[in-house]
C-alpha positions as CSV (number, residue, x, y, z in Angstrom):
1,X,8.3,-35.7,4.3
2,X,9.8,-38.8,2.4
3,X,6.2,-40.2,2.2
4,X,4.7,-37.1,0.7
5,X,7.4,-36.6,-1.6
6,X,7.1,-40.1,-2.6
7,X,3.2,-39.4,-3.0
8,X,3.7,-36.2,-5.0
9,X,5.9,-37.9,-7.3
10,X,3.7,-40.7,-8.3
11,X,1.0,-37.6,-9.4
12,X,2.7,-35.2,-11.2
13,X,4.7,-34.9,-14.3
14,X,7.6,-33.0,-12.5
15,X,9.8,-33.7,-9.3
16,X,9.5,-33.3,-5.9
17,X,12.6,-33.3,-3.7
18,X,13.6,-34.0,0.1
19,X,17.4,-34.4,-0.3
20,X,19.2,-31.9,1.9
21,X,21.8,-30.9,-1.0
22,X,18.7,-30.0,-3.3
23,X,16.9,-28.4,-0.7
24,X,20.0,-26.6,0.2
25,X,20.2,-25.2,-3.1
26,X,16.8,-23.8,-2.6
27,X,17.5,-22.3,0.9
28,X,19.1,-18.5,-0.7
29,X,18.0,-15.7,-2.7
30,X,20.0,-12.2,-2.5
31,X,19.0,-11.2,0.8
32,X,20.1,-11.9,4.4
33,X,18.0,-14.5,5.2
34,X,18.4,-18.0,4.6
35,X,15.7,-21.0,5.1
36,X,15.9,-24.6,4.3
37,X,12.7,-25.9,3.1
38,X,10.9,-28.9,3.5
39,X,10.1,-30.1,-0.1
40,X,11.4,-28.2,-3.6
41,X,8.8,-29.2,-6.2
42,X,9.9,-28.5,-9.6
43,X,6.7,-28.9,-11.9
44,X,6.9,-29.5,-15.9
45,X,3.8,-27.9,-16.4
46,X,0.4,-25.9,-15.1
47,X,-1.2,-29.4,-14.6
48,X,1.8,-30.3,-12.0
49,X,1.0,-27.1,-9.8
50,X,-2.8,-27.7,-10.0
51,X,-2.3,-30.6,-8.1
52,X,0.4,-29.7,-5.8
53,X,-1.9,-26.4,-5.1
54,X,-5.0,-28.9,-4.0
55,X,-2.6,-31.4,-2.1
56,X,-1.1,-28.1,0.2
57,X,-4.9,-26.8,0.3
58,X,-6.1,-29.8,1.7
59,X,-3.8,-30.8,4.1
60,X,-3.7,-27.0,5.5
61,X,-7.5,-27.5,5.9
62,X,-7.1,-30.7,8.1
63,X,-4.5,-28.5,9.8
64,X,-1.5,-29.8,8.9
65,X,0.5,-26.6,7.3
66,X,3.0,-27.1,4.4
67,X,3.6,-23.3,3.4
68,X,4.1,-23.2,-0.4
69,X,6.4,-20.9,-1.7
70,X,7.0,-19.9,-5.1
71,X,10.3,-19.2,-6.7
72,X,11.6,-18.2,-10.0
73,X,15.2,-17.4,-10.8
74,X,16.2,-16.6,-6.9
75,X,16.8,-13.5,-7.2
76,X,14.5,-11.6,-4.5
77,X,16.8,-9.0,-1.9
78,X,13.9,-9.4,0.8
79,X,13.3,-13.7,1.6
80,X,10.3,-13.5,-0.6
81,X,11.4,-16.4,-2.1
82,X,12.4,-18.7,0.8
83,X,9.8,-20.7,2.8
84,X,10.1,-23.4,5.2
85,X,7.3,-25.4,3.6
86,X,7.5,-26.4,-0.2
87,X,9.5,-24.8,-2.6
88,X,7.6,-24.6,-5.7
89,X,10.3,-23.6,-8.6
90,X,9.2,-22.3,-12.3
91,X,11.9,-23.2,-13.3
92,X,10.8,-25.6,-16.0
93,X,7.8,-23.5,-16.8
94,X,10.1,-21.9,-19.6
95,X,8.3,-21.7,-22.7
96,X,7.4,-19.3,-25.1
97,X,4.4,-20.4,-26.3
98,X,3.3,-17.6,-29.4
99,X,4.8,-14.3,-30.8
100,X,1.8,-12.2,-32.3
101,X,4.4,-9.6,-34.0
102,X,1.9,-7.6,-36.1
103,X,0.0,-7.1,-32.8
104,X,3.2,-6.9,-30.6
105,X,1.9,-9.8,-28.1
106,X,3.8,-12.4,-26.4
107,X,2.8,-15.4,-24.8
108,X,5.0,-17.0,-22.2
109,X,5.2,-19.1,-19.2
110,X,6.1,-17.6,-15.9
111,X,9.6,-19.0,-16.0
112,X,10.3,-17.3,-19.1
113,X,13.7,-14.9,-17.7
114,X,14.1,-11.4,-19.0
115,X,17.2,-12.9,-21.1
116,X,15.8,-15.4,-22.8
117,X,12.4,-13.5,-23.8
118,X,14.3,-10.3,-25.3
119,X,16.7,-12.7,-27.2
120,X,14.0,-14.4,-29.1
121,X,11.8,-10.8,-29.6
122,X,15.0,-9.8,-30.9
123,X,14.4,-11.6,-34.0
124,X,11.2,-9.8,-34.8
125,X,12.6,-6.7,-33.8
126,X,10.6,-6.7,-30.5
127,X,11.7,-6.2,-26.6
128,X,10.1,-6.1,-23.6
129,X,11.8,-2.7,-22.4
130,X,11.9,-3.3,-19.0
131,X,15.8,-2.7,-17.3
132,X,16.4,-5.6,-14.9
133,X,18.8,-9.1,-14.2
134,X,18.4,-10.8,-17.1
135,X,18.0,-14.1,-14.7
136,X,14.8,-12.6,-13.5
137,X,11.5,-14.6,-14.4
138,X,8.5,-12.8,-16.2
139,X,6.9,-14.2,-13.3
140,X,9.0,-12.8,-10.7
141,X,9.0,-9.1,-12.0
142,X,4.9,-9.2,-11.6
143,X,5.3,-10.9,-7.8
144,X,8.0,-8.4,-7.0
145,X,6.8,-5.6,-9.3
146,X,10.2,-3.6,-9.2
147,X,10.4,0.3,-10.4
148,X,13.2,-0.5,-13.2
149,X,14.9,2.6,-14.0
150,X,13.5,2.7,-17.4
151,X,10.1,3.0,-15.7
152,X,9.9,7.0,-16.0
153,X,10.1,6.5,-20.2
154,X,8.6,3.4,-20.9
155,X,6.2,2.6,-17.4
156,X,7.8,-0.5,-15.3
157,X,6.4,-4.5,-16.2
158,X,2.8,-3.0,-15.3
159,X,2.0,-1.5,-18.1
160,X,3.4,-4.3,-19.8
161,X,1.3,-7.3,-18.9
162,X,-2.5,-7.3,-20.4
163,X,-3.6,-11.0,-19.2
164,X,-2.2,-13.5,-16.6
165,X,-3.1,-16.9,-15.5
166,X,-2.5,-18.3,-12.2
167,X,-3.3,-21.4,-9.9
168,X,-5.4,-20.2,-7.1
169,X,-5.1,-21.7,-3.7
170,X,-7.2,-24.5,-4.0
171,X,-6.1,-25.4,-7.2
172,X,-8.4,-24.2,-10.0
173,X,-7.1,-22.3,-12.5
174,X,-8.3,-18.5,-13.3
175,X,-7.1,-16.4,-16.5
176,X,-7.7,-12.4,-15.8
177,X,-10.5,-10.6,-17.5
178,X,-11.3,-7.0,-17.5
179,X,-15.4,-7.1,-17.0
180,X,-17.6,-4.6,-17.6
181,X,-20.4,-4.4,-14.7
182,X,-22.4,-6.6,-16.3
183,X,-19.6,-9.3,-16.7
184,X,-19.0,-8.9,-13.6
185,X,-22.3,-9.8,-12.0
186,X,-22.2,-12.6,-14.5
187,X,-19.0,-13.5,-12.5
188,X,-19.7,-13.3,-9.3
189,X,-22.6,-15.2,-9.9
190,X,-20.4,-18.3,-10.5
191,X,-20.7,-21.0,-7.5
192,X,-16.9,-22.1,-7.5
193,X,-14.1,-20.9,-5.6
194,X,-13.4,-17.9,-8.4
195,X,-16.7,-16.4,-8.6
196,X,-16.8,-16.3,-4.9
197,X,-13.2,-14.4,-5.2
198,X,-15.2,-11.8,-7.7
199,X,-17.9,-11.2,-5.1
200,X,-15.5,-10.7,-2.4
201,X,-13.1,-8.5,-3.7
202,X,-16.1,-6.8,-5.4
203,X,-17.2,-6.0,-1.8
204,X,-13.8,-5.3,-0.3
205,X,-13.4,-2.6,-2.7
206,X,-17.1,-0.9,-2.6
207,X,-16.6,-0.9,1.6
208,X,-13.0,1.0,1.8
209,X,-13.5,3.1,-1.7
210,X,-12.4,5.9,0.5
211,X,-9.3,3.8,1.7
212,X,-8.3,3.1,-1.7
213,X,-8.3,6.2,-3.2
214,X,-5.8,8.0,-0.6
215,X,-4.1,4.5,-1.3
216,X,-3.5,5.7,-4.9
217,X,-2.9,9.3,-4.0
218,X,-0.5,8.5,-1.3
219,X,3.3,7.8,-0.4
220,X,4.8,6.0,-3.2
221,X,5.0,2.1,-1.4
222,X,5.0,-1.2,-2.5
223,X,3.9,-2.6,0.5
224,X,1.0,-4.4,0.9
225,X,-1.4,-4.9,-2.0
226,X,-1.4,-0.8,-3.1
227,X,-2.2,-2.0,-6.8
228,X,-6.0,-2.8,-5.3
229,X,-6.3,1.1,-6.3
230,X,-6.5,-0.7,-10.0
231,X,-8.5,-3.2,-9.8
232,X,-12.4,-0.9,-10.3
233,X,-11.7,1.8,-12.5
234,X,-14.9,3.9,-12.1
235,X,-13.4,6.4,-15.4
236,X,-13.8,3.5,-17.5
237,X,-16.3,1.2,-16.1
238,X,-14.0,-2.1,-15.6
239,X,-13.0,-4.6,-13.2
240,X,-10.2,-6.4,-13.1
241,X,-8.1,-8.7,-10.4
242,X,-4.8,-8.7,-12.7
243,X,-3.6,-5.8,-10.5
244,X,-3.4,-7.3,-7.5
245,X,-0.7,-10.0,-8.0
246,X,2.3,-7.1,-8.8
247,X,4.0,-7.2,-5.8
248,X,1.6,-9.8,-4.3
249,X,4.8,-11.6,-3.9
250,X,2.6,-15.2,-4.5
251,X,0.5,-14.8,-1.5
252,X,-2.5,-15.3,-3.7
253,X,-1.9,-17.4,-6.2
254,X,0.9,-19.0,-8.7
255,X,1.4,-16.9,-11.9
256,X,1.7,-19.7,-14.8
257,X,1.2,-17.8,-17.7
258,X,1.6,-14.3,-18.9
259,X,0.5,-12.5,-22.2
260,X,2.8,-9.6,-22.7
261,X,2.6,-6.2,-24.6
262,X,6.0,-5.8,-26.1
263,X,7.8,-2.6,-27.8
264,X,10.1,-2.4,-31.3
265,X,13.4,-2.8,-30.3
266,X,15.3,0.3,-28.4
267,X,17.8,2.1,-30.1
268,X,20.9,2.3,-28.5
269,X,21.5,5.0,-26.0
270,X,23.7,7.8,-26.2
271,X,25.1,9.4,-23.1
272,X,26.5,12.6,-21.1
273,X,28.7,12.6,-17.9
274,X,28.6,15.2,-15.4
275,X,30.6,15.8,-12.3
276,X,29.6,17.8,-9.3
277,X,31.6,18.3,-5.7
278,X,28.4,18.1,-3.9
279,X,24.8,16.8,-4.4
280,X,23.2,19.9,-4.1
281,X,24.5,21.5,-7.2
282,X,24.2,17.6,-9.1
283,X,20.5,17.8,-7.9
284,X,19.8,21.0,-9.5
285,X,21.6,19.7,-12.6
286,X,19.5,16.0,-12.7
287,X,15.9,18.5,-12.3
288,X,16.7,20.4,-15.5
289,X,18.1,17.4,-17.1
290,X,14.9,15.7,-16.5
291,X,12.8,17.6,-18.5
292,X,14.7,16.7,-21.8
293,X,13.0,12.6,-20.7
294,X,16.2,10.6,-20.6
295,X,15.9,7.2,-21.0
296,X,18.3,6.9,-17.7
297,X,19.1,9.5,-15.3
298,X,21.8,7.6,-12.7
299,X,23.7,9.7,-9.9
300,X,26.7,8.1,-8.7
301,X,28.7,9.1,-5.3
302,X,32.3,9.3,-6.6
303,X,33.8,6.6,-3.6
304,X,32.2,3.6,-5.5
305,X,34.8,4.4,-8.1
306,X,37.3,4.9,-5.9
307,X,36.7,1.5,-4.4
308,X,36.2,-0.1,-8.0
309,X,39.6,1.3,-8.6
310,X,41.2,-0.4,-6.1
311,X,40.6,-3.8,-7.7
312,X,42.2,-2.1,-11.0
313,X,38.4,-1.1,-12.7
314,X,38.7,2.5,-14.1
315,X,36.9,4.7,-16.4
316,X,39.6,5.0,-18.9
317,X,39.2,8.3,-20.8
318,X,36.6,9.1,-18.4
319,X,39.1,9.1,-15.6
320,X,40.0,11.3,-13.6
321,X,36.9,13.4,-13.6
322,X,36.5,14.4,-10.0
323,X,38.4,13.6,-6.8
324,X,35.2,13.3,-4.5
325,X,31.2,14.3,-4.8
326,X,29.3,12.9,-7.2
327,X,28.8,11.5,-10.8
328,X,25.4,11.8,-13.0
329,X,25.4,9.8,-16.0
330,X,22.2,10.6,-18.3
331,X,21.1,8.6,-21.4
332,X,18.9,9.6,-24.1
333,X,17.6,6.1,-26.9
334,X,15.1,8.8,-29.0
335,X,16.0,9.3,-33.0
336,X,19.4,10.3,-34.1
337,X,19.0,13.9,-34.6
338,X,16.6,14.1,-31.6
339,X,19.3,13.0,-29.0
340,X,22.2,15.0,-30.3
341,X,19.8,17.8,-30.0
342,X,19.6,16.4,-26.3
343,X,23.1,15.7,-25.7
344,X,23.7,19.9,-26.9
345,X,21.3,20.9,-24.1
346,X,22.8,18.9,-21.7
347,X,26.3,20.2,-22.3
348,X,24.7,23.3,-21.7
349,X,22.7,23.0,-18.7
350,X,25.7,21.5,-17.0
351,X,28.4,24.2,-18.3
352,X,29.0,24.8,-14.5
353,X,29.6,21.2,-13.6
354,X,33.3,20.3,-12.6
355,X,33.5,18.5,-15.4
356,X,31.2,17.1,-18.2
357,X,31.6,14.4,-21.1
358,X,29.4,13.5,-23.9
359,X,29.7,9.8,-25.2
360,X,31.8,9.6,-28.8
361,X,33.1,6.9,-30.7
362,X,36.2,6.8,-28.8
363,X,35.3,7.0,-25.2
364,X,32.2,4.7,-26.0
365,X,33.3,2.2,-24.2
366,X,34.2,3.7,-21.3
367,X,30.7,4.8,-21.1
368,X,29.6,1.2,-20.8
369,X,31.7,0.4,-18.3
370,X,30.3,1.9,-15.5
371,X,27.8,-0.4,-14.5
372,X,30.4,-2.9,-14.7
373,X,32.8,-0.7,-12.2
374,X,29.3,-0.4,-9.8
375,X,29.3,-4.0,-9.6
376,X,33.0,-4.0,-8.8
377,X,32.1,-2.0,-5.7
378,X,29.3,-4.4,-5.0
379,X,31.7,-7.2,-4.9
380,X,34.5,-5.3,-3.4
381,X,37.0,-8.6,-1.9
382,X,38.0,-5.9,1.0
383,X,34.1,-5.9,2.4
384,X,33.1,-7.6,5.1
385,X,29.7,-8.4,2.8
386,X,27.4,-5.2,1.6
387,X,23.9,-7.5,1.9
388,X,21.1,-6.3,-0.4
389,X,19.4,-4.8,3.1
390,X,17.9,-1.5,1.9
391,X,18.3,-1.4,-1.7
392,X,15.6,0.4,-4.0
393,X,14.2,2.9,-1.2
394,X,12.3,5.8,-2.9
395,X,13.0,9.6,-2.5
396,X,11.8,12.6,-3.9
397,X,14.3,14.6,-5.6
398,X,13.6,17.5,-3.3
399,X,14.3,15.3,-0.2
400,X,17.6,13.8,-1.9
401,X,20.0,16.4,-0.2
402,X,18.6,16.2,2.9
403,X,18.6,12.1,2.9
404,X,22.3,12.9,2.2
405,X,23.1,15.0,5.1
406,X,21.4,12.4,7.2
407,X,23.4,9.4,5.9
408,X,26.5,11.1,6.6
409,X,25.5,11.2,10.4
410,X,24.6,7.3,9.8
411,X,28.3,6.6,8.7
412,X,30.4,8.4,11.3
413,X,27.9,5.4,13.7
414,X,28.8,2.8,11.9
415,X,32.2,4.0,10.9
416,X,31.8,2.8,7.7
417,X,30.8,4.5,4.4
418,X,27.7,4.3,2.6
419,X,28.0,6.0,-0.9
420,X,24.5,6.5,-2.6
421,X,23.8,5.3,-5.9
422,X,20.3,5.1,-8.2
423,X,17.9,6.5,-10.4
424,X,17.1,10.0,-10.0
425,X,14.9,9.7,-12.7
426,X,12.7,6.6,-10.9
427,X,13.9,8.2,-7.6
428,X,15.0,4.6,-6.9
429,X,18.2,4.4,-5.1
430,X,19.9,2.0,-2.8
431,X,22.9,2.1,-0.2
432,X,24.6,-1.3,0.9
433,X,26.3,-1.6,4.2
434,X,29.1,-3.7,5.0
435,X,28.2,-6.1,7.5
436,X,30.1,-9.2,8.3
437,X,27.0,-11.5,9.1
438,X,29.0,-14.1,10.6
439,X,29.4,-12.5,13.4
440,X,26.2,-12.4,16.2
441,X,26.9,-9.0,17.0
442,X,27.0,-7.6,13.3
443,X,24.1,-9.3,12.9
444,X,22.2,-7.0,15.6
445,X,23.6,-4.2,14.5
446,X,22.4,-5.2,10.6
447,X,19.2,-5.7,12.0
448,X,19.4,-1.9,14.3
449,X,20.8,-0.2,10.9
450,X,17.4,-1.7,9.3
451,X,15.0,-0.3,11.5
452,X,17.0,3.4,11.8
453,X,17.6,3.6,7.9
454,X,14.0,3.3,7.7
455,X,13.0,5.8,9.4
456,X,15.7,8.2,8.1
457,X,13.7,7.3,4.8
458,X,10.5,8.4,6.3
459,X,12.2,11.0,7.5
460,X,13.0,12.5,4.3
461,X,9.2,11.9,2.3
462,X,10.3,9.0,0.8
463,X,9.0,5.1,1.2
464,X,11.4,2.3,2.4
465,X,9.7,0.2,-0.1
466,X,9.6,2.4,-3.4
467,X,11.5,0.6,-5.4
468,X,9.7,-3.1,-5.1
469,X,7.7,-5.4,-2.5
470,X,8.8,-5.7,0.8
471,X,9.1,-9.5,1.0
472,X,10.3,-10.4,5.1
473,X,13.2,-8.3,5.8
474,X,12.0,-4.8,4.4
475,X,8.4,-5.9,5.8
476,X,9.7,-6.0,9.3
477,X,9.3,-2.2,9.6
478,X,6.7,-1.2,6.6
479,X,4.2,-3.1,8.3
480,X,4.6,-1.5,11.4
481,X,3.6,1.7,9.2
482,X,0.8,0.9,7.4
483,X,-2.5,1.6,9.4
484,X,-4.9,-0.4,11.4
485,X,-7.7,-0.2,8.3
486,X,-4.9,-0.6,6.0
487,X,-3.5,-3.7,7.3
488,X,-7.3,-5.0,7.8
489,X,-7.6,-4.2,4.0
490,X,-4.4,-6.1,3.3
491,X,-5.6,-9.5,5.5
492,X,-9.1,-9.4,4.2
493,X,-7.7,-9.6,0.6
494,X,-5.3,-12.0,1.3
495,X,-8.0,-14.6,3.4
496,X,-10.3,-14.4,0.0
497,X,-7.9,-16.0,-2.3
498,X,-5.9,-17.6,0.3
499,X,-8.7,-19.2,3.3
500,X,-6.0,-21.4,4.6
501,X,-3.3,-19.2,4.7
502,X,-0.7,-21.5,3.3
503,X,0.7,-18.9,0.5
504,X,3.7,-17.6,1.6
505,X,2.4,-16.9,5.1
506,X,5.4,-14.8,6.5
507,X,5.9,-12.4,3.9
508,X,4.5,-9.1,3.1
509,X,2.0,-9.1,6.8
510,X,3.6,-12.2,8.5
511,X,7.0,-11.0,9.1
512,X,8.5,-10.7,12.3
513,X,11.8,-9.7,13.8
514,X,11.6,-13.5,15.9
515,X,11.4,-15.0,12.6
516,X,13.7,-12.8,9.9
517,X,16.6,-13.0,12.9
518,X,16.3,-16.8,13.3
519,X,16.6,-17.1,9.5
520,X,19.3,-14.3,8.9
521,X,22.5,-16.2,6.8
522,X,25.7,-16.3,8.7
523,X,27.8,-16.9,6.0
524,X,28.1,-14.8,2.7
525,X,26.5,-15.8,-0.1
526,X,28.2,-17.0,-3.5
527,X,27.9,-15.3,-6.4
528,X,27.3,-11.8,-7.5
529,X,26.2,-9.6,-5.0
């Protein structure tokens, strides 16, 4: 490694590094797993992963694999950012290049986070309304393609991004184009590596048509590469391979550069608080409150406060609401007059709740704290560790109840709670178990909860990976699931833009129990949870 980090260095603008405390550094994200690489390559510019692209490309043809790897802020809960090849970090790739703001467009580079690209639309009045980390890349939300909960109102980072560039595997460069049919034969008619993508994926699609429309129609999943459904839109005659790379989790390329459809800046939210002893009668409240189109609609179960509490976080004027069930917190950003008209109906449709508050100017910030009292649970000092292991699983609204009942079975096993918490309006929720995974038998029972919660999921219509891409650890059982000709579907896409199969081989397809339990941390990680 020291000679072909030696070599690297001497041909790119950026660095390349073998020293264990760097690649150390690199060996985390927010999930369970944890892998050292071989190499963390942090390149200045596109030029920089061009060449590191055709160095990994070539060696993998002479069969010598160095898996590349791509990482942006860290902040994946599945190991799709952890590779035991090269580390290839956007890190540096931070710029924002142009701000068109009479045509609301923004050009950036993949590294770009969240924060720093709604702090500079800020001054022309612009945001990207998209509700995540503020350390997450631009990048990393199209690799990961996450259902942020203002998805329902505003469509997640999808609908978002109108052009991408990325580095293809063997190290040309391709910028997205919607083609019309006859663009597209004037594509595909190209002799280098791209054109050859364009003919292949052309095929793919026009052989499993069939496939990919009960792909679109089906089980909301990120698995896979479901966004293929996108790519030929028969309605309007295009053709497009932008699609593919959300949730492609940089199996087929490195995103380096994104052009952005942005929104005028949100107005602040107003909100309402409703209690309810049990989720049955919350669920009935959350359906009718959905039809009014918050921007959020959260449901809370009560014992995350509880455990907040303990470390002295309360919901001041907000407290005590309810001794035990659940809490639904709904938000509503439309004009002034509009969302008071809101906040009236939902005071209404909740007159039967055990108790229900509508945000003023004096409990206002009580309001805001209770994300901040969520995260106090998340970090709760008196855990073991509650790992990111099934976080963002989807389920229907009607199937809510019924997950319920089931997870309360799940906790008298594990003698442990699990208190639900998400979006009803995304149906996008998450439970975290404690598990100390310092211990080899906590460890196997982490990895047993896994595979059961899955199915409980299944169980109840909903899709273990409905909230973002599976990465290794939620790949280990939605894999499993997906059918023969859908995994075939999946490989063949992945072998066109990636012959060599040195993109971030054992994610998404390539995961395995063998290889997620080698890797899984034993010691917590450091940091927010």
């Amino acid at each position: 490694m020291n000679k072909i980090t030696k070599y690297l260095n001497q041909h790119i603008n950026g660095q390349v590094f073998d020293r264990p405390s760097i690649l150390h550094a690199y060996s985390r994200d927010k999930s369970v797993v944890e892998i050292t690489p071989r190499l963390v390559a942090i390149p200045y510019d596109t030029d920089d992963i061009k060449f590191l692209m055709r160095f990994s490309n070539d060696i993998a043809e002479k069969n010598f694999k160095l898996p590349v790897t791509v990482r942006g802020a860290g902040q994946s809960k599945t190991g799709a950012c952890l590779g035991e090849g090269m580390i290839i970090s956007t890190e540096k790739l931070n710029r924002i290049e142009e701000v068109d703001e009479s045509g609301r467009l923004v050009r950036v580079q993949a590294g770009v986070t969240l924060e720093k690209l709604n702090a500079v639309l800020a001054a022309y009045h612009l945001c990207l309304p998209v509700k995540a980390s503020e350390k997450e890349t631009i990048g990393g939300l199209i690799s990961t393609f996450p259902t942020d909960p203002y998805a329902k109102k505003y469509g997640s980072i999808f609908y978002f991004v109108e052009r991408l560039e990325a580095v293809l595997s063997n190290g040309d460069l391709i910028q997205t184009v919607s083609y019309t049919p006859h663009g597209l034969k004037l594509a595909e008619k190209s002799d280098n590596f791209e054109g050859k993508i364009y003919q292949k994926v052309d095929e793919l699609v026009t052989s499993n048509s069939d496939l990919i429309e009960n792909l679109a129609s089906g089980v909301h999943s990120r698995a896979g590469y479901p966004m293929i459904s996108q790519v030929k839109k028969n309605d309007q005659h295009t053709f497009d391979l932008l699609p593919l790379f959300f949730g492609a989790e940089g199996t087929l390329g490195v995103i380096t550069e994104v052009i952005l459809r942005v929104e005028p800046i949100l107005r602040s939210g107003k909100h309402v608080l409703a209690t309810f002893p049990g989720l049955d009668k919350a669920n009935e409240y959350m359906k009718k409150i959905a039809k009014l189109e918050p921007v959020t609609l959260d449901v809370f179960d009560s014992r995350i406060f509880k455990i907040a509490a303990k470390h002295g976080k309360y919901l001041g004027l907000l407290e005590p609401l309810i001794d035990q069930g659940y809490y639904v917190l709904a938000e509503f950003n439309d004009s002034f007059f509009s969302s008071n008209k809101k906040i009236r109906q939902a005071l209404g449709i909740g007159a039967n709740a055990a108790s229900i508050t509508a945000e003023n100017n004096v409990n206002s910030d009580d309001f805001k704290e209770i994300y901040t009292l969520v995260e106090s649970y998340l970090n709760d000092e008196n855990s073991m560790e509650r790992p990111s292991l099934v976080d963002e699983f989807y389920i229907t609204g009607d199937g809510l109840v019924k997950f319920a009942e089931k997870v309360k079975t799940i906790e008298k096993v594990l003698d442990q709670e699990l208190p639900i918490f998400g979006s009803y309006a995304t149906s996008i929720y998450s439970v975290r178990p404690d598990f100390d995974l310092s211990d080899v038998s906590e460890r196997k029972r982490a990895m047993q909860f896994l595979r059961y919660f899955s199915k409980v999921v299944k169980e109840c219509g909903g899709s273990f990976t409905g909230g973002r891409s599976e990465g290794r650890v939620k790949g280990l059982v939605s894999t499993p699931e997906l059918t023969k000709r859908e995994q075939t579907l999946y490989a063949d896409l992945k072998r066109i833009f990636d012959p060599n199969d040195y993109l971030n081989p054992e994610t998404k397809l390539g995961a395995t129990f063998a290889d997620v339990v080698r890797h899984l941390r034993t010691s917590e990680n450091q940091g927010l949870k």
